[in-house]
MARZADREN-807460 format. One record per residue: x, y, z of N, C-alpha, C, O in turn; residue in one letter; chain. Coordinates in nm, 2 decimals. Last residue first. Layout:
BEGIN
{rec {X,Y,Z},{X,Y,Z},{X,Y,Z},{X,Y,Z},"A","A"}
...
This chain:
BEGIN
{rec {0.04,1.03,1.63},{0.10,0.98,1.54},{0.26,0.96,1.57},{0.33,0.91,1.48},"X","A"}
{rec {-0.03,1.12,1.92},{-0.11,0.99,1.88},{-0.03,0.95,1.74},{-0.04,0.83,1.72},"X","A"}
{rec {0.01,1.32,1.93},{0.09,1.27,2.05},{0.03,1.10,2.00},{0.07,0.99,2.05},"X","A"}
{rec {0.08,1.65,1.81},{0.02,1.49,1.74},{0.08,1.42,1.80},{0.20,1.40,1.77},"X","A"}
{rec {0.22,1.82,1.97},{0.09,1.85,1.92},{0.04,1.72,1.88},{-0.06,1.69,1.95},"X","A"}
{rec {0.44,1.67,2.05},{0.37,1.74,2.15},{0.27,1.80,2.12},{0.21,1.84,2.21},"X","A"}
{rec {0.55,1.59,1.79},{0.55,1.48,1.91},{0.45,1.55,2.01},{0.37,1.47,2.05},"X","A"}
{rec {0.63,1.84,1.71},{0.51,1.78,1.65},{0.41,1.69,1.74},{0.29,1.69,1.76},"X","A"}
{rec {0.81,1.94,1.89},{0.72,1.99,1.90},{0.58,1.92,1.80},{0.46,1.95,1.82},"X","A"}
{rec {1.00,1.78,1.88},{0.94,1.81,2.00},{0.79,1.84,1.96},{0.69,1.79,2.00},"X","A"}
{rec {1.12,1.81,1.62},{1.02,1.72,1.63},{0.96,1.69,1.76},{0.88,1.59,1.77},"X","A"}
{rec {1.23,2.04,1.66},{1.09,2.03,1.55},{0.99,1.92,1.56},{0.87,1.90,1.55},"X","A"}
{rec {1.41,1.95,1.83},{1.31,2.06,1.85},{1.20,2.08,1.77},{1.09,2.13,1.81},"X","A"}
{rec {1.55,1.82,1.64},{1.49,1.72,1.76},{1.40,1.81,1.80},{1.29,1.77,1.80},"X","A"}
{rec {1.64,1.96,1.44},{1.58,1.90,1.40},{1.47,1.81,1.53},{1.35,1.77,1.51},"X","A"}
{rec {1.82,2.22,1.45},{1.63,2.25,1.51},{1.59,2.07,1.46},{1.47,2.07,1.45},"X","A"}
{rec {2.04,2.13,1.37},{2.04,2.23,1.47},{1.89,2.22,1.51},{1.87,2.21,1.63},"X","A"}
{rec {1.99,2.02,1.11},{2.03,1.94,1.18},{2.07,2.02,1.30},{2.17,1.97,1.35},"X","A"}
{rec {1.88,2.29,0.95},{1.87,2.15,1.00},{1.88,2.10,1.10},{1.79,2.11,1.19},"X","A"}
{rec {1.98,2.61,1.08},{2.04,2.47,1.01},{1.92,2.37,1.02},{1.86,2.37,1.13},"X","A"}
{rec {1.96,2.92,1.01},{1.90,2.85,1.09},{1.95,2.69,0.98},{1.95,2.67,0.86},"X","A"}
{rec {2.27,3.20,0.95},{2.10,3.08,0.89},{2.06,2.95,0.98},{2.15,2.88,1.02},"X","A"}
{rec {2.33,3.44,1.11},{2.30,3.33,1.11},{2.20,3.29,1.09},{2.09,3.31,1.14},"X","A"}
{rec {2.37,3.76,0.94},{2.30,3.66,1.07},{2.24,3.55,1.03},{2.15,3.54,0.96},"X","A"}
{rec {2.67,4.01,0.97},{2.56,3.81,0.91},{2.45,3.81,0.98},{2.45,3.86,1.09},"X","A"}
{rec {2.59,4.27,1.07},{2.68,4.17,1.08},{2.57,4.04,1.01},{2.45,4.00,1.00},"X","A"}
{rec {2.56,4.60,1.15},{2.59,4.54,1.08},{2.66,4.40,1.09},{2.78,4.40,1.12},"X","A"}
{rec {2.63,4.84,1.33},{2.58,4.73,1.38},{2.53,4.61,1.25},{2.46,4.52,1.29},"X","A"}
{rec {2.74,5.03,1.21},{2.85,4.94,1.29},{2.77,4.83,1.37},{2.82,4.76,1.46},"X","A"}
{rec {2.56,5.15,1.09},{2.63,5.07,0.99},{2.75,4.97,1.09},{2.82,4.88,1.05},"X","A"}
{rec {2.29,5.29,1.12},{2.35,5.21,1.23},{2.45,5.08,1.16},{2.43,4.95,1.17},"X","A"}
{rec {2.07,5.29,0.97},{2.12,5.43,1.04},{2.24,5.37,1.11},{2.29,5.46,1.18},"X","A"}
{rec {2.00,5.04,0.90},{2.05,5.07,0.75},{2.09,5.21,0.88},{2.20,5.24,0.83},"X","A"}
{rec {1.86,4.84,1.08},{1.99,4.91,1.11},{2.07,4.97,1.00},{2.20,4.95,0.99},"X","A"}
{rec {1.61,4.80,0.99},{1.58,4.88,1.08},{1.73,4.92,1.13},{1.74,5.01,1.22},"X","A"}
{rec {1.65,4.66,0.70},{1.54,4.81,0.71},{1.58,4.86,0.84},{1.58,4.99,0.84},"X","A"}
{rec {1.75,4.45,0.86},{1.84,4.55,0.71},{1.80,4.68,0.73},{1.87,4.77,0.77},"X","A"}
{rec {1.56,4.36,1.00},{1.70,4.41,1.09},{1.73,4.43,0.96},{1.83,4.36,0.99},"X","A"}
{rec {1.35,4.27,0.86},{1.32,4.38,0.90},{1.48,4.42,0.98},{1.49,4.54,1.00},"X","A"}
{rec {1.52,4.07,0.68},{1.46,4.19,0.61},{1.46,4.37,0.73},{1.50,4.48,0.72},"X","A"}
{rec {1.53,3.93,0.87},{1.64,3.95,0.80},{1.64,4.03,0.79},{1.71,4.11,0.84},"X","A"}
{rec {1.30,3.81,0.93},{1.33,3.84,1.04},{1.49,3.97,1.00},{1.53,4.06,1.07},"X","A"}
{rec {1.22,3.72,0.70},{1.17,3.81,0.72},{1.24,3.88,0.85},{1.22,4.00,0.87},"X","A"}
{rec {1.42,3.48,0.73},{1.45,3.59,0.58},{1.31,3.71,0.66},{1.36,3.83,0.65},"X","A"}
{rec {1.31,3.35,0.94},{1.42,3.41,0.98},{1.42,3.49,0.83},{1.39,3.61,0.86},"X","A"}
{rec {1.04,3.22,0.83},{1.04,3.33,0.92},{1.20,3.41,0.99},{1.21,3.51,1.06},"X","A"}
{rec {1.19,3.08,0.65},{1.11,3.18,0.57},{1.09,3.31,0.71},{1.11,3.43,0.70},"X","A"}
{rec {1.28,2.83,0.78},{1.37,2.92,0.72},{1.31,3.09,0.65},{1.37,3.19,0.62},"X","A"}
{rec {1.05,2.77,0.92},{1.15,2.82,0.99},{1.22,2.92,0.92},{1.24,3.04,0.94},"X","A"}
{rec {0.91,2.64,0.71},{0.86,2.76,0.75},{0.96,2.87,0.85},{0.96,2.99,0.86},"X","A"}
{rec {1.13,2.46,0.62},{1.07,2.52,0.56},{1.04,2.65,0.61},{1.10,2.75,0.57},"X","A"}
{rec {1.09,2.32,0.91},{1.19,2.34,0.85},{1.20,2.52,0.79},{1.24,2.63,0.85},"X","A"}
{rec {0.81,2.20,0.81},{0.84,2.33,0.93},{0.95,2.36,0.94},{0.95,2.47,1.00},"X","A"}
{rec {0.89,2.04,0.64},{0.81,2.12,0.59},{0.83,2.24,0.72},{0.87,2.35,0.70},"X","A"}
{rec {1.02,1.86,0.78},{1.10,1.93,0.67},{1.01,2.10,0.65},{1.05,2.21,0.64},"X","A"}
{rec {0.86,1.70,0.95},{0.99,1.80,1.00},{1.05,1.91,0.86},{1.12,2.02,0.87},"X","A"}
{rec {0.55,1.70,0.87},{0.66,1.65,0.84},{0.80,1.77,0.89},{0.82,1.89,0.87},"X","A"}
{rec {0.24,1.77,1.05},{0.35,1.79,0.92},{0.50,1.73,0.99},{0.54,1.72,1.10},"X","A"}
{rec {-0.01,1.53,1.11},{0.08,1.58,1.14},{0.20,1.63,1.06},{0.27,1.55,1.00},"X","A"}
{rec {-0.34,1.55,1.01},{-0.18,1.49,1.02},{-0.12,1.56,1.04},{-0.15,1.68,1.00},"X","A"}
{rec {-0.53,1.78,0.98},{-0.52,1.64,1.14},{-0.42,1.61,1.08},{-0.34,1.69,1.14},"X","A"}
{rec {-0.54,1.89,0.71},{-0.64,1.73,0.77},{-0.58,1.67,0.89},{-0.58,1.54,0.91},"X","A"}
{rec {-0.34,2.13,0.77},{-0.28,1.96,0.74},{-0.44,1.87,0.73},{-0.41,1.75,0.75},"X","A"}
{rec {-0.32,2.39,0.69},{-0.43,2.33,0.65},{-0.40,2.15,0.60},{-0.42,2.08,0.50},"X","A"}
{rec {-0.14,2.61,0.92},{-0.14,2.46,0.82},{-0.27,2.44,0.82},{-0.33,2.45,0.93},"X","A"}
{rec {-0.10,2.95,0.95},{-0.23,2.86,0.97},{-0.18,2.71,0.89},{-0.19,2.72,0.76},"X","A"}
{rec {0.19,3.09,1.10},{0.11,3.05,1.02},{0.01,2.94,1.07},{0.02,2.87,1.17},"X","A"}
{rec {0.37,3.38,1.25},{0.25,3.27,1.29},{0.19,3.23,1.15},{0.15,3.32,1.08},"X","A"}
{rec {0.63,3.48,1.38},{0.57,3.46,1.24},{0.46,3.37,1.30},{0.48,3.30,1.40},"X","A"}
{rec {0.80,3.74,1.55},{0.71,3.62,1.56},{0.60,3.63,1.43},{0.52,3.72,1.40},"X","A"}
{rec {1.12,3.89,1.68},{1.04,3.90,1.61},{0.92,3.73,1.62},{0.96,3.63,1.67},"X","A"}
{rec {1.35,4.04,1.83},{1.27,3.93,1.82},{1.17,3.99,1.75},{1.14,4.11,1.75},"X","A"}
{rec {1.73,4.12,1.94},{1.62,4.14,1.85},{1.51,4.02,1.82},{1.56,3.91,1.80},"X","A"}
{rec {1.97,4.33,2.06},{1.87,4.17,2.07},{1.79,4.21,2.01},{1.75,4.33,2.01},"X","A"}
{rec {2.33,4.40,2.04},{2.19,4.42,1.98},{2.10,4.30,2.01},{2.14,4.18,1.99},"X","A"}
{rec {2.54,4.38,2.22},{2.47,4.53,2.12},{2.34,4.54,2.09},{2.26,4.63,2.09},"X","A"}
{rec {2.60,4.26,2.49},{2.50,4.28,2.45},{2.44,4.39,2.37},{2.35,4.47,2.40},"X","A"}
{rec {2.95,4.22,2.60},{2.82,4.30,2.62},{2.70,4.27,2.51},{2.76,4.25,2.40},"X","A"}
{rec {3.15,4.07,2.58},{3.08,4.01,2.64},{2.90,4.06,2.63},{2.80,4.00,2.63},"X","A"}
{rec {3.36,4.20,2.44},{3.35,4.18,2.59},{3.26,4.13,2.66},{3.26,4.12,2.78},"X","A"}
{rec {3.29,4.19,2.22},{3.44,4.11,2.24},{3.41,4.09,2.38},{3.44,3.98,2.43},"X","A"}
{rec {2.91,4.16,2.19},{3.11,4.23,2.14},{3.19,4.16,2.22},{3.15,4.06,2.28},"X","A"}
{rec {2.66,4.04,2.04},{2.77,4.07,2.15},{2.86,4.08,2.07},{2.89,4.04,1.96},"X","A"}
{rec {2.32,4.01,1.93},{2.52,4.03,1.92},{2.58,4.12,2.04},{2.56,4.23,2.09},"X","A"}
{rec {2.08,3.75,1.88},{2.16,3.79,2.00},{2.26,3.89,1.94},{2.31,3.82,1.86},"X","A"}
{rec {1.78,3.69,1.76},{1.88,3.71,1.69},{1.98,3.84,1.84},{1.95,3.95,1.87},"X","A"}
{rec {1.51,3.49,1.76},{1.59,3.61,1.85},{1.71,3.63,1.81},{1.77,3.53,1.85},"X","A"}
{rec {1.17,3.44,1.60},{1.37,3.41,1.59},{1.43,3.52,1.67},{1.41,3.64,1.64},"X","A"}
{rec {0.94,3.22,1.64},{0.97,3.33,1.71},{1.16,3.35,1.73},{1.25,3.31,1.81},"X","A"}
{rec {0.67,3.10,1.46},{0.84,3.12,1.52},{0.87,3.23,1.55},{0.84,3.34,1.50},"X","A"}
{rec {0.39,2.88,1.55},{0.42,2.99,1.57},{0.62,2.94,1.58},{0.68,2.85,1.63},"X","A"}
{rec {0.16,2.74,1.36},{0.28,2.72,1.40},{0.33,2.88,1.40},{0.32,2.96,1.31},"X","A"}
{rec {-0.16,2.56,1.37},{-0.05,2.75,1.40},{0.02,2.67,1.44},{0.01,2.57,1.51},"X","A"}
{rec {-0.40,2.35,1.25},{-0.31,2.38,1.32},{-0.25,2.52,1.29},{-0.29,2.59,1.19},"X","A"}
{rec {-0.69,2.22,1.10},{-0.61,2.31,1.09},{-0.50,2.30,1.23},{-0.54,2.22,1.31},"X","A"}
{rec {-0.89,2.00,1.08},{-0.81,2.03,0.97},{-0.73,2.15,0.99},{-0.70,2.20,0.88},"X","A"}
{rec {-1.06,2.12,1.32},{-0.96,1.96,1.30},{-0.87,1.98,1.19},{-0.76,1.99,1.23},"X","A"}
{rec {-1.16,2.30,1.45},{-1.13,2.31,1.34},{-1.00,2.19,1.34},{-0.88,2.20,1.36},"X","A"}
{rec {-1.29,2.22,1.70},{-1.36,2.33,1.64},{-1.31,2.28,1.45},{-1.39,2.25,1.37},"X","A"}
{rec {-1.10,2.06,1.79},{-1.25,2.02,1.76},{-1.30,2.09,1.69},{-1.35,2.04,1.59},"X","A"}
{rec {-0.76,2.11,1.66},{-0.89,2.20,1.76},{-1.03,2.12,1.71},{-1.06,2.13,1.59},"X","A"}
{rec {-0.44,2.03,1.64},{-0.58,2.08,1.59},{-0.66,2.07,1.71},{-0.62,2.04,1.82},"X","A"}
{rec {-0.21,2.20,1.85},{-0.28,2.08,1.77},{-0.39,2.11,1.73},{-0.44,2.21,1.77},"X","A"}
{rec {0.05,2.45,1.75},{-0.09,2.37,1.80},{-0.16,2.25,1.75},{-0.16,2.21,1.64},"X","A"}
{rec {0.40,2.46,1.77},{0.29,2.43,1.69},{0.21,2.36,1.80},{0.23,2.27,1.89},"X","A"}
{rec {0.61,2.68,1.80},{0.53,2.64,1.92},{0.41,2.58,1.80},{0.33,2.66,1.75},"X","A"}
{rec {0.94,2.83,1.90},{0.90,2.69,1.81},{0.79,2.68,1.88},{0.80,2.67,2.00},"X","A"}
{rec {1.25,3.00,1.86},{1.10,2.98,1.99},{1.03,2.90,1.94},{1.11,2.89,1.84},"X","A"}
{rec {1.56,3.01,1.80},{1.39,3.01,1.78},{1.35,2.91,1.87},{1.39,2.81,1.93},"X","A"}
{rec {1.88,3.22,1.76},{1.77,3.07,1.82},{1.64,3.14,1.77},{1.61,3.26,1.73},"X","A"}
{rec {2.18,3.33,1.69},{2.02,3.32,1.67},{1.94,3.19,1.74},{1.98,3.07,1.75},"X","A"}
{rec {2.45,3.52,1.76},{2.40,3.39,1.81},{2.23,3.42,1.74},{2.17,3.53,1.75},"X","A"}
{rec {2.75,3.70,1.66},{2.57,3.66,1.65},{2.54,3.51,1.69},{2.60,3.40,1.66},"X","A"}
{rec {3.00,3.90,1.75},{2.93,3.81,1.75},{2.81,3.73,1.69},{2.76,3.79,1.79},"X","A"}
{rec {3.20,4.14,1.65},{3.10,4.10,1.72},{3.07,3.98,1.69},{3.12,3.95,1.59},"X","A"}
{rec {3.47,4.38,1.73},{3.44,4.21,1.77},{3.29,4.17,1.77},{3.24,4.15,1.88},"X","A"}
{rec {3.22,4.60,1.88},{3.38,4.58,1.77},{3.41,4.41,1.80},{3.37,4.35,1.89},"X","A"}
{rec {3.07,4.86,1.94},{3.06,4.75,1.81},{3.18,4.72,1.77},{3.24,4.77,1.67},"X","A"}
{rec {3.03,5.02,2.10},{3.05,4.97,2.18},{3.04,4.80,2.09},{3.01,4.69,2.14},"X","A"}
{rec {2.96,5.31,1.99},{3.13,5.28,2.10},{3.09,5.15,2.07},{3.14,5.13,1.96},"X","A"}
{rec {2.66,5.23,1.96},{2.79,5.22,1.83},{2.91,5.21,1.90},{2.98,5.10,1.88},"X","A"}
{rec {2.43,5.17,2.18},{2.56,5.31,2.13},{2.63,5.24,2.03},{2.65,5.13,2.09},"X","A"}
{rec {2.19,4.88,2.10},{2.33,4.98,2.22},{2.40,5.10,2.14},{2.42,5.09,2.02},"X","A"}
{rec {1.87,4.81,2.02},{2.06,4.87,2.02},{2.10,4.91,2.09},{2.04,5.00,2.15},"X","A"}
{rec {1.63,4.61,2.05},{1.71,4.68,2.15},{1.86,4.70,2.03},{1.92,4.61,1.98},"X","A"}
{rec {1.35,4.50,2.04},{1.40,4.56,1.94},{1.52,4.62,1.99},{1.52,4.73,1.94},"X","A"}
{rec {1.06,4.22,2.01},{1.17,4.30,2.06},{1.26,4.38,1.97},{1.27,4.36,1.85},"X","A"}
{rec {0.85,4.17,1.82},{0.83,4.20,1.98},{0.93,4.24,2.07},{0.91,4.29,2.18},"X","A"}
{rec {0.68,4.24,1.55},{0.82,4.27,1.60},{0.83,4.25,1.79},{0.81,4.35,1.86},"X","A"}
{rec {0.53,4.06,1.33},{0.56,4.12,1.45},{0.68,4.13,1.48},{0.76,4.05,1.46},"X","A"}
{rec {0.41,3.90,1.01},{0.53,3.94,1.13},{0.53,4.07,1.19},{0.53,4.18,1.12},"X","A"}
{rec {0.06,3.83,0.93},{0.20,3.97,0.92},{0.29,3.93,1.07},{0.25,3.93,1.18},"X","A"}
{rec {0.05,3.52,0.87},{0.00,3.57,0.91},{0.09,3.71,0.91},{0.21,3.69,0.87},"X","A"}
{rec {0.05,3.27,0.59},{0.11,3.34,0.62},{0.01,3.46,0.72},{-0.10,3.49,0.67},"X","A"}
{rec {-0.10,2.98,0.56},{-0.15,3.05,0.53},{-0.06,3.17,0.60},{-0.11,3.18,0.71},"X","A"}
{rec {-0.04,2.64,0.33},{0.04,2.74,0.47},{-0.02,2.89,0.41},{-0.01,2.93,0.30},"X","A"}
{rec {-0.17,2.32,0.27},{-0.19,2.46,0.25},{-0.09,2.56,0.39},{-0.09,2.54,0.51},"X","A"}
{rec {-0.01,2.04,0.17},{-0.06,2.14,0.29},{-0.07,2.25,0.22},{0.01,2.29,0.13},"X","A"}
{rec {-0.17,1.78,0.10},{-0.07,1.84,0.05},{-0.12,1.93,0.14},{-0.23,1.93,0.19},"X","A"}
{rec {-0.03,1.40,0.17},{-0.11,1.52,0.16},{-0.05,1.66,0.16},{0.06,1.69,0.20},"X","A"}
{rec {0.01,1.10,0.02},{0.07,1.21,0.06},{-0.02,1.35,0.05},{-0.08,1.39,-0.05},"X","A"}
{rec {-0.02,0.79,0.13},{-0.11,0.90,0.08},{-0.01,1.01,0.13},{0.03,1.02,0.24},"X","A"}
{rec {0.16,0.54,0.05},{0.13,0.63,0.17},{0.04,0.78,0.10},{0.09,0.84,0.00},"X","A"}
{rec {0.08,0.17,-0.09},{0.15,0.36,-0.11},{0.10,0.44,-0.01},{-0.02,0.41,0.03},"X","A"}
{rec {0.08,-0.12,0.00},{0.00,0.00,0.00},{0.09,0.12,0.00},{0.15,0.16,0.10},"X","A"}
């Protein structure tokens, strides 16, 4: 028997900004970036079985040589999956991870283009870095698949 593959609809909600902090410029030399995400998918709902939210939420850390804290920044993407009750596949939230850090990108370009010493990479979200976390979190919405 072949596995029925279903196709998801993802319904994009507008990114939020929930944090936003710079430090003085002095204080930009050596820097750093650390990024993580906040990961929070719902299970479907009586109400609406065919649907789940996957909420990300990317914090993007930099520090200087000394330790200090230039810049923290958060932001949170929420989308609607239109799974039928199955459970999505790690890749696919993957996927949505990678999409809510490029917005997360976007808005720290637009919001440190005044602020050129705060300028730095920021780290792409890997795979094999979110992979057990992705699947925390399915495992804890769809506890029955």
């Amino acid at each position: 028997m072949q596995p029925i593959e279903i196709l998801m609809e993802v319904t994009k909600y507008i990114v939020e900004v929930v944090k936003w902090e710079e430090s003085p410029w002095e204080s930009h030399s050596d820097l750093s970036a650390n990024m993580s995400f906040g990961l929070v998918l719902s299970p479907p709902t009586e109400d609406e079985p065919e649907y789940s939210f996957f909420a990300i939420q990317p914090v993007l850390k930099i520090t200087n040589s000394g330790g200090h804290t230039v810049f923290i920044g958060q932001t949170k993407s929420v989308v609607r999956l239109s799974n039928q009750g199955i459970a999505p596949k790690p890749e696919i939230l993957f996927e949505i991870i990678e999409d809510a850090a490029r917005e997360f990108a976007k808005i720290f370009l637009e919001r440190t283009t005044h602020n050129p010493h705060i300028h730095h990479p920021i780290p792409r979200p890997l795979f094999k870095n979110l992979q057990a976390v992705i699947q925390d979190c399915i495992d804890e919405a769809y506890p029955e698949t």
